[in-house]
C-alpha positions as CSV (number, residue, x, y, z in Angstrom):
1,X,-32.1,-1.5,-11.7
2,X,-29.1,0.0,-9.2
3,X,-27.7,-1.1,-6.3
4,X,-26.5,1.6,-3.7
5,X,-26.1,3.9,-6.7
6,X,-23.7,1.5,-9.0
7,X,-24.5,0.2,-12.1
8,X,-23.9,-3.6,-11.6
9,X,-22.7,-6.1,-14.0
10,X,-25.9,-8.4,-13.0
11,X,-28.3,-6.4,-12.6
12,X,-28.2,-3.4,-15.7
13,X,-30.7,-3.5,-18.1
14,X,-31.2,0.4,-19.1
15,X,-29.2,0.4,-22.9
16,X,-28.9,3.6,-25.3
17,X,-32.3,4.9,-26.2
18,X,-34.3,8.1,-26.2
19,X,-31.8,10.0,-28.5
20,X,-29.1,8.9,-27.3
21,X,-27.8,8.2,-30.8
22,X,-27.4,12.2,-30.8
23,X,-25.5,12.6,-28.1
24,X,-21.3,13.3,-28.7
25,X,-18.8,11.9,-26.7
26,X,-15.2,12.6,-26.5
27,X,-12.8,10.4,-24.7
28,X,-9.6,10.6,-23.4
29,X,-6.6,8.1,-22.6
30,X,-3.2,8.6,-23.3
31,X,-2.2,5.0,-24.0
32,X,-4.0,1.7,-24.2
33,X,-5.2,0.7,-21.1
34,X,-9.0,-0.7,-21.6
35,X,-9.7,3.5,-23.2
36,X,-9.1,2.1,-26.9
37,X,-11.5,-0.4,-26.6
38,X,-13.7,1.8,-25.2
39,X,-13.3,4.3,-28.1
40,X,-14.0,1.6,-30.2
41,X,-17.5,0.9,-29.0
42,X,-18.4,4.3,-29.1
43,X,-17.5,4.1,-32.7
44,X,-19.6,1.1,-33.2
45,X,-22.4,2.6,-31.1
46,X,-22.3,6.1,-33.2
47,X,-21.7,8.3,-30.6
48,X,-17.6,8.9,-30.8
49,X,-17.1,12.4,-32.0
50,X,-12.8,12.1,-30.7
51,X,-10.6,9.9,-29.2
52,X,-8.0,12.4,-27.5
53,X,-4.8,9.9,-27.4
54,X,-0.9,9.9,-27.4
55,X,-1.0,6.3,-29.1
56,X,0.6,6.2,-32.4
57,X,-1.9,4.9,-35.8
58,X,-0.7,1.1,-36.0
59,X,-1.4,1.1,-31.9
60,X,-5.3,2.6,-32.6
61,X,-6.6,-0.4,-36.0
62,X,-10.0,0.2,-36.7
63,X,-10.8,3.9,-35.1
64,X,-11.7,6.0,-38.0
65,X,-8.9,8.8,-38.6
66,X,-11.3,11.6,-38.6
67,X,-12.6,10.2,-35.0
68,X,-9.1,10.6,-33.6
69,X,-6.3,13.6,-32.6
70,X,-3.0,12.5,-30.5
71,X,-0.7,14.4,-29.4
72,X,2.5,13.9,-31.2
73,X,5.6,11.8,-29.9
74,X,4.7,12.2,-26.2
75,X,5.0,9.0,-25.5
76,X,8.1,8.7,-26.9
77,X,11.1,9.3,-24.0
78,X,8.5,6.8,-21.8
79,X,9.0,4.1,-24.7
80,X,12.8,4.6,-25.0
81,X,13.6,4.6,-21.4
82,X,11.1,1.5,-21.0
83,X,12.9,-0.4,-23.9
84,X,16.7,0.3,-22.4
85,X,15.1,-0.9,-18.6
86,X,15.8,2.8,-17.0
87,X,12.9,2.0,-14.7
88,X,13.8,5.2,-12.4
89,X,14.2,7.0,-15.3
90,X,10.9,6.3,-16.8
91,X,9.4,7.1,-13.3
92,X,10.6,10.1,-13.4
93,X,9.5,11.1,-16.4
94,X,5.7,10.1,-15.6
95,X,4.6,13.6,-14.3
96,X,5.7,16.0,-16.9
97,X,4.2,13.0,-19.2
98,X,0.5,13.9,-17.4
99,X,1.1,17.6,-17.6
100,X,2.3,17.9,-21.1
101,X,-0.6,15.6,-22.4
102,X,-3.2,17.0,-19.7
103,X,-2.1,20.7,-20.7
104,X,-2.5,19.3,-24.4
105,X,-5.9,17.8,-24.2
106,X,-7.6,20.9,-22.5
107,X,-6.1,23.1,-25.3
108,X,-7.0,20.5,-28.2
109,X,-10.7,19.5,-26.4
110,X,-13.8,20.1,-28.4
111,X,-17.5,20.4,-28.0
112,X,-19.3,17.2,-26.8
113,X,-21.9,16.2,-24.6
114,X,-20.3,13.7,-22.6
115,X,-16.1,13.6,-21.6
116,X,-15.0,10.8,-20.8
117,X,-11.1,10.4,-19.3
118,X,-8.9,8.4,-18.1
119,X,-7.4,9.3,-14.5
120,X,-5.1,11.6,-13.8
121,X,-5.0,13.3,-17.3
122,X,-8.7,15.2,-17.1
123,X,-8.7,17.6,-14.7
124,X,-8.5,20.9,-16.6
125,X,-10.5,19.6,-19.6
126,X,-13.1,18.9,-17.1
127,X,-13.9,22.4,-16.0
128,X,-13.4,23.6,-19.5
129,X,-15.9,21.5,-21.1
130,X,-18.2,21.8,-18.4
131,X,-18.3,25.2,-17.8
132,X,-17.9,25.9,-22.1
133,X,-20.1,23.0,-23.5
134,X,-22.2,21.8,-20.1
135,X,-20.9,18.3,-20.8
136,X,-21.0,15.3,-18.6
137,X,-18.0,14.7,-17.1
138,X,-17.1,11.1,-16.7
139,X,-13.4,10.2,-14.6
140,X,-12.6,6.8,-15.5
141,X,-10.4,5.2,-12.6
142,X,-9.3,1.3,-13.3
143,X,-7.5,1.0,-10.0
144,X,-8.4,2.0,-6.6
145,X,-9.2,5.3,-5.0
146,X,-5.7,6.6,-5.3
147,X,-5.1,6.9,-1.4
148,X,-6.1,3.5,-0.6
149,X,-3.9,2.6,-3.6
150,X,-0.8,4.4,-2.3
151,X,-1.3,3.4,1.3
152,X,-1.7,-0.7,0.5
153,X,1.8,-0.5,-1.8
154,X,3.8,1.3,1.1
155,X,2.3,-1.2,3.7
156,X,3.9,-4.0,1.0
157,X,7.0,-3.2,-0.1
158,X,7.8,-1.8,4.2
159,X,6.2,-6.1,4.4
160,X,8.8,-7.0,2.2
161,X,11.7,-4.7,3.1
162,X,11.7,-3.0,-0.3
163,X,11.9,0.6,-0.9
164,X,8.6,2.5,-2.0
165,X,8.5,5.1,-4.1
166,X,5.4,7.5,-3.3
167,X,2.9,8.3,-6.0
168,X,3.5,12.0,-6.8
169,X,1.9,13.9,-3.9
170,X,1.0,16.2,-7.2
171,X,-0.8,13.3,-9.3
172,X,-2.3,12.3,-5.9
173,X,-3.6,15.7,-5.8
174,X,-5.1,16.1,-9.3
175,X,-6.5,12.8,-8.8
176,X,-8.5,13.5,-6.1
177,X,-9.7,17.1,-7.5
178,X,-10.9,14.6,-10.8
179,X,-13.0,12.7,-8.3
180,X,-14.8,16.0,-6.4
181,X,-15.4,17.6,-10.3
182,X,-16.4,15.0,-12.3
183,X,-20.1,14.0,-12.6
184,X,-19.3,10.5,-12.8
185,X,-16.4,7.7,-11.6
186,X,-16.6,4.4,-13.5
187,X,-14.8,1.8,-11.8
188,X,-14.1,-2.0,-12.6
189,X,-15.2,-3.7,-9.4
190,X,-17.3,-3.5,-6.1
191,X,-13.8,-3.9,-5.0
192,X,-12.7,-0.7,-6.4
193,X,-15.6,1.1,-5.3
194,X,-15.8,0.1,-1.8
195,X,-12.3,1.7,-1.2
196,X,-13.9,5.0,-2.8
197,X,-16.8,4.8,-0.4
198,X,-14.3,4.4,2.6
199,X,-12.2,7.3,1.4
200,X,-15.7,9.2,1.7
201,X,-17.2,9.2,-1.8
202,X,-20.7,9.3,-2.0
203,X,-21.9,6.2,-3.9
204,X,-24.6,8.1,-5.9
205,X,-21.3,9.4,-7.9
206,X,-19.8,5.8,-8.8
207,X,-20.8,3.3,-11.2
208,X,-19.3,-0.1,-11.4
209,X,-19.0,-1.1,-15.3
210,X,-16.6,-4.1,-15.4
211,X,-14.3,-4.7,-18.1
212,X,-14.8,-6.9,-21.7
213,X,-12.7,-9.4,-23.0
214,X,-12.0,-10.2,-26.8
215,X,-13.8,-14.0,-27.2
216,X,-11.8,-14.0,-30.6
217,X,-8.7,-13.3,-29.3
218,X,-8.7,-15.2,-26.1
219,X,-10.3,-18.7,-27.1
220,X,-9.9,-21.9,-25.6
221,X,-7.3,-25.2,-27.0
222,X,-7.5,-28.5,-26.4
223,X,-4.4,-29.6,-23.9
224,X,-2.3,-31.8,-25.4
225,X,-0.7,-33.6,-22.3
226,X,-1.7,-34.6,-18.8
227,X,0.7,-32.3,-16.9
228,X,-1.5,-30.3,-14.0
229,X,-0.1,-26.7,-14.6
230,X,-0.7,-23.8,-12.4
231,X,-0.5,-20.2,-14.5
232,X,-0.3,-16.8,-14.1
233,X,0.0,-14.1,-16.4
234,X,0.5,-10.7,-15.7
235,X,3.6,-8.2,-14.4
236,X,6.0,-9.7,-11.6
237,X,5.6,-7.4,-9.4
238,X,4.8,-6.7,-5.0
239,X,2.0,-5.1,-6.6
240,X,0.4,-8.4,-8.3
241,X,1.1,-10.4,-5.2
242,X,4.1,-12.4,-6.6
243,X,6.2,-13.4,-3.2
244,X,3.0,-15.4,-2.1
245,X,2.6,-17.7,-5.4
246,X,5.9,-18.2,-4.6
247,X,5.6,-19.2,-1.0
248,X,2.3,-21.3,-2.0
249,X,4.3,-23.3,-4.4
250,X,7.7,-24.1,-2.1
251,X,8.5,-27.8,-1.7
252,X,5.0,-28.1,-3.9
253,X,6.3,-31.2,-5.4
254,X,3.2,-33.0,-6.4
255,X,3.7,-35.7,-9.2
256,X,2.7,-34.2,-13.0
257,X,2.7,-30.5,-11.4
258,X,3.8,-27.9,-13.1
259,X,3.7,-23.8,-12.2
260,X,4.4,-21.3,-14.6
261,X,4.9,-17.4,-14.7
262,X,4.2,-15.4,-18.3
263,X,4.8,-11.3,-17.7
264,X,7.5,-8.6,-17.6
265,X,9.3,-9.2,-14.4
266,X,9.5,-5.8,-12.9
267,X,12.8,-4.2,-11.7
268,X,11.3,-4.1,-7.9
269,X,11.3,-7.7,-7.3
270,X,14.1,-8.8,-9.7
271,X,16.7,-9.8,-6.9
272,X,13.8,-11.0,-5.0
273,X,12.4,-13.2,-7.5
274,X,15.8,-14.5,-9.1
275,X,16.5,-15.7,-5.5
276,X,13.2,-17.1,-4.5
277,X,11.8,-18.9,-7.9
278,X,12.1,-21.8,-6.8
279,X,10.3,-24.3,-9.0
280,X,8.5,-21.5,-11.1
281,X,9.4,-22.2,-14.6
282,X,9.0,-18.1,-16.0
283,X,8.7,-17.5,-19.5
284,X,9.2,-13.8,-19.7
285,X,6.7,-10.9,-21.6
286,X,4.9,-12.9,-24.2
287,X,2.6,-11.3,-27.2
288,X,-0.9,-10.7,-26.3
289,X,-1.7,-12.6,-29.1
290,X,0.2,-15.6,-28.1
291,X,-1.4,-15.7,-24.5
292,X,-4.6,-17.6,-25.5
293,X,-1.7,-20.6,-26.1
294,X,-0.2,-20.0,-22.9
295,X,-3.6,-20.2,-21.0
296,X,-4.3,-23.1,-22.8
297,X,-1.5,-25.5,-22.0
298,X,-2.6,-24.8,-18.1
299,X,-5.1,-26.1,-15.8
300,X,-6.0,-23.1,-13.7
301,X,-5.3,-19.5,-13.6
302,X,-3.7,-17.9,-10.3
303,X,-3.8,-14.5,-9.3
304,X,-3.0,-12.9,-5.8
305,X,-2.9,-9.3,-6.0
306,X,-2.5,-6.8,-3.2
307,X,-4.0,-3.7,-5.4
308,X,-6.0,-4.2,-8.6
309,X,-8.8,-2.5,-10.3
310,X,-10.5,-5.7,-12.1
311,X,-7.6,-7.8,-13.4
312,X,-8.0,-8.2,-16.9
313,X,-6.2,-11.6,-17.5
314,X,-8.7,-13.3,-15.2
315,X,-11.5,-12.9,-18.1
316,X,-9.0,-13.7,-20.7
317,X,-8.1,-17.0,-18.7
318,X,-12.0,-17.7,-18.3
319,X,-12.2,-17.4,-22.1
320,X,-9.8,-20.2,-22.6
321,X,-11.6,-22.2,-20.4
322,X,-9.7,-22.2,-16.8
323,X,-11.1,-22.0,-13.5
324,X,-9.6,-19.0,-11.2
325,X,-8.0,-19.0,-8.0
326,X,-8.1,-15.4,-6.9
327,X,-7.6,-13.1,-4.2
328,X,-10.6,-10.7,-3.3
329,X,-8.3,-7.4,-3.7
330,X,-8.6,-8.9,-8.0
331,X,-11.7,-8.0,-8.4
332,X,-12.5,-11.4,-9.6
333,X,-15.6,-11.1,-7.7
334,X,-17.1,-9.7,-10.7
335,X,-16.7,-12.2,-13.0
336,X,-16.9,-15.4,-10.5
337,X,-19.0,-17.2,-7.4
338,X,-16.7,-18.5,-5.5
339,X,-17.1,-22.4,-5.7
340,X,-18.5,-22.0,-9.3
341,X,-15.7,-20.8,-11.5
342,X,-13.3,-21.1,-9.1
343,X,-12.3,-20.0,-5.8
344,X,-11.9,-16.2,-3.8
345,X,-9.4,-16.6,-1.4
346,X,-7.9,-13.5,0.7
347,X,-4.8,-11.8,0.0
348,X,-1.6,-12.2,1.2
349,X,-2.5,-15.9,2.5
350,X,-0.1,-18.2,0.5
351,X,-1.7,-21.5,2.3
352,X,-5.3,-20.7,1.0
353,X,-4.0,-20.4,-2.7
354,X,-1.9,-23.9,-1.8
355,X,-5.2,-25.6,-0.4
356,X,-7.2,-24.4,-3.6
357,X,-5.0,-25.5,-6.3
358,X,-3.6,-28.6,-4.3
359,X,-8.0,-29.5,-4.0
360,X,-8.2,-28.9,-8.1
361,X,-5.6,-30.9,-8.6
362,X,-6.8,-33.9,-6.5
363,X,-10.5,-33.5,-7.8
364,X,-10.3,-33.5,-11.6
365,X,-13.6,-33.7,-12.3
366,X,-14.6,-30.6,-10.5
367,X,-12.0,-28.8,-11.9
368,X,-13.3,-29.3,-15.2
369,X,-16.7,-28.4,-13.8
370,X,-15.5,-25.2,-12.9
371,X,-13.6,-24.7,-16.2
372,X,-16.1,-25.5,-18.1
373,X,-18.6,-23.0,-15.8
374,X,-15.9,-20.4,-16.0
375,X,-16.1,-20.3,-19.8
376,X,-19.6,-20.2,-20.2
377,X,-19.6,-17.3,-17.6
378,X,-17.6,-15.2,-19.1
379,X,-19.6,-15.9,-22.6
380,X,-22.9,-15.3,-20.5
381,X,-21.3,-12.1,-19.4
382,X,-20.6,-10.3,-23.1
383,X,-17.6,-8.7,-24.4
384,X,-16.4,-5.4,-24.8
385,X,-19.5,-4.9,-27.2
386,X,-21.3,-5.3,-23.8
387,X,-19.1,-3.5,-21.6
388,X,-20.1,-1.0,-24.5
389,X,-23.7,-0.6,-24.2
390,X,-23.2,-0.4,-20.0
391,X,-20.9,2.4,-20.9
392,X,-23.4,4.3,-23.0
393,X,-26.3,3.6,-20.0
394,X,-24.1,5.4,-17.9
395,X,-23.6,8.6,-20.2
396,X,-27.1,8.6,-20.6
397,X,-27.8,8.8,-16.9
398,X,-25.0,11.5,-16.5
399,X,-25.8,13.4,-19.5
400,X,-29.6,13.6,-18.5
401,X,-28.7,14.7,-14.9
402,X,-26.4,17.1,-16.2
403,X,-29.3,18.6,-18.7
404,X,-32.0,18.7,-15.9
405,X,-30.0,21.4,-14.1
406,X,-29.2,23.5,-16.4
């Protein structure tokens, strides 16, 4: 089934078949990201010939060696300046990162049917494989169309009074020639997509495949007191919406009410943040094995990002059994109703998020309705073996197309 072109989380039923199996793919991401996970269901699936990646061995368990090539120590001044805090530093250093691994991967690239890359890396190993090998080309964006992305972040941080730093005009550049060469765009949400449809791409070239979650990692606990806590997990940042938890939660002095912050507080809004905390008890960065115990000591997730491609942490709180209060511009739509698993507010409206959590926190039964909903939801929905199969569906669509006109 499709709907205006996408492939929808709901709705896609068309899985690898009809020799598909022989069909290579080779895949590109220079770091993490969602890209090793989707590597790794290729794997599974039989159809990963490489995984192109600047990831050192202990950050890539379970990919076969043979299956993957990286390009050696790139990542290494971005991990040293990251480690020592030289935030300017490592911003400065993020184009020649792209060009020296971009310029890398289209000299390293191999046959394949189907290339699949992350943003901003693929551009010349596009036309090489496509013109060489007559591959699918598949640009894998997880934010929004980079544009709209760079337009909402100035509008915030002028909001705010913070300075802005432009994305590259170059990376915007290359970014936007991966979207016009490219056979296909995945994206993570109908959010994501509708800002590529406003910035005038046709919707016959998008497919909305939503992100998996690791159910083993990210499992529920049983809560161990009776303290209502509010949590959010994810970078401190303008970005991720921070200054209106804050606002929601001012003078939020509500008996056995607790809200917590677990993330890298980012150099942007440190003064901001430091000065306007408030009753936020922050924890820092914690291991992302550790967060399933940090989800679990709270009553409901929280989220109100400006920008996001599908926030990740939403489905890892679902899988520890929280309800969400999110705004649209999360994505969240894709993984819940609102009124069922929680609540859709709109950004940068700290006295919806305050009405939602103030209305779980007076109506316990309903919020374990919608926890207990939430958690089933995002069971109903599949993990990244799921996300892996709509993956493949989408190759197989792209490949096919491709094949017809030759």
């Amino acid at each position: 089934m499709r709907y205006l072109g996408v492939f929808y989380l709901v709705s896609i039923q068309k899985y690898p078949q009809d020799g598909l199996e022989d069909v290579q793919v080779n895949i590109s991401g220079i770091t993490t990201f969602h890209v090793y996970n989707l590597a790794m269901q290729m794997q599974r699936l039989g159809l990963l010939k490489t995984y192109y990646t600047a990831l050192p061995t202990s950050r890539t368990p379970g990919i076969r060696s043979d299956k993957v090539k990286r390009a050696p120590v790139l990542l290494g001044p971005t991990y040293l300046t990251r480690k020592l805090g030289l935030s300017r530093l490592e911003s400065t250093l993020e184009k020649p990162t792209h060009d020296l691994f971009s310029r890398w991967l289209a000299a390293n690239v191999t046959s394949c049917d189907v290339f699949h890359s992350l943003s901003g890396f693929g551009l010349s190993a596009f036309t090489l494989v496509k013109n060489k090998y007559n591959a699918a080309t598949i640009c894998d964006r997880g934010s929004t169309h980079i544009l709209f992305q760079d337009e909402i972040l100035q509008e915030e941080y002028k909001l705010w009074g913070i300075p802005y730093k432009r994305i590259d005009p170059r990376i915007v550049d290359t970014e936007i020639a991966e979207y016009e060469t490219c056979d296909l765009i995945t994206v993570p949400s109908k959010f994501v997509y509708e800002t590529f449809l406003a910035k005038g791409v046709p919707p016959n070239k998008l497919a909305v495949i939503p992100y998996g979650v690791d159910m083993d990692t990210f499992r529920p606990l049983a809560k161990t007191d009776k303290i209502f806590r509010a949590i959010y997990v994810g970078q401190i940042s303008l970005r991720k919406g921070i200054p209106y938890l804050l606002e929601a939660f001012a003078n939020f002095n509500l008996p056995n009410f607790e809200f917590m912050m677990v993330g890298k507080l980012g150099a942007d809004l440190k003064d901001f943040f430091l000065n306007n905390k408030g009753n936020c008890i922050y924890f820092g960065p914690k291991p992302r094995t550790e967060l399933y115990q940090w989800y679990s000591r709270a009553s409901v997730f929280i989220i109100a990002s400006i920008e996001d491609g599908l926030a990740t942490v939403i489905a890892q709180a679902m899988a520890c059994g929280l309800p969400i209060v999110a705004t649209k511009n999360t994505g969240a739509e894709e993984l819940i109703a609102d009124g069922v698993e929680g609540f859709i507010v709109p950004p940068r409206d700290p006295a919806a998020l305050r009405e939602k959590i103030q209305y779980l926190y007076e109506n316990p039964d309903i919020r374990l309705q919608m926890a207990n909903a939430a958690l089933e939801k995002v069971k109903r929905l599949g993990g990244w073996d799921d996300y892996g199969k709509r993956i493949a569906a989408a190759y197989q669509d792209a490949y096919c197309k491709v094949s017809d006109e030759i």
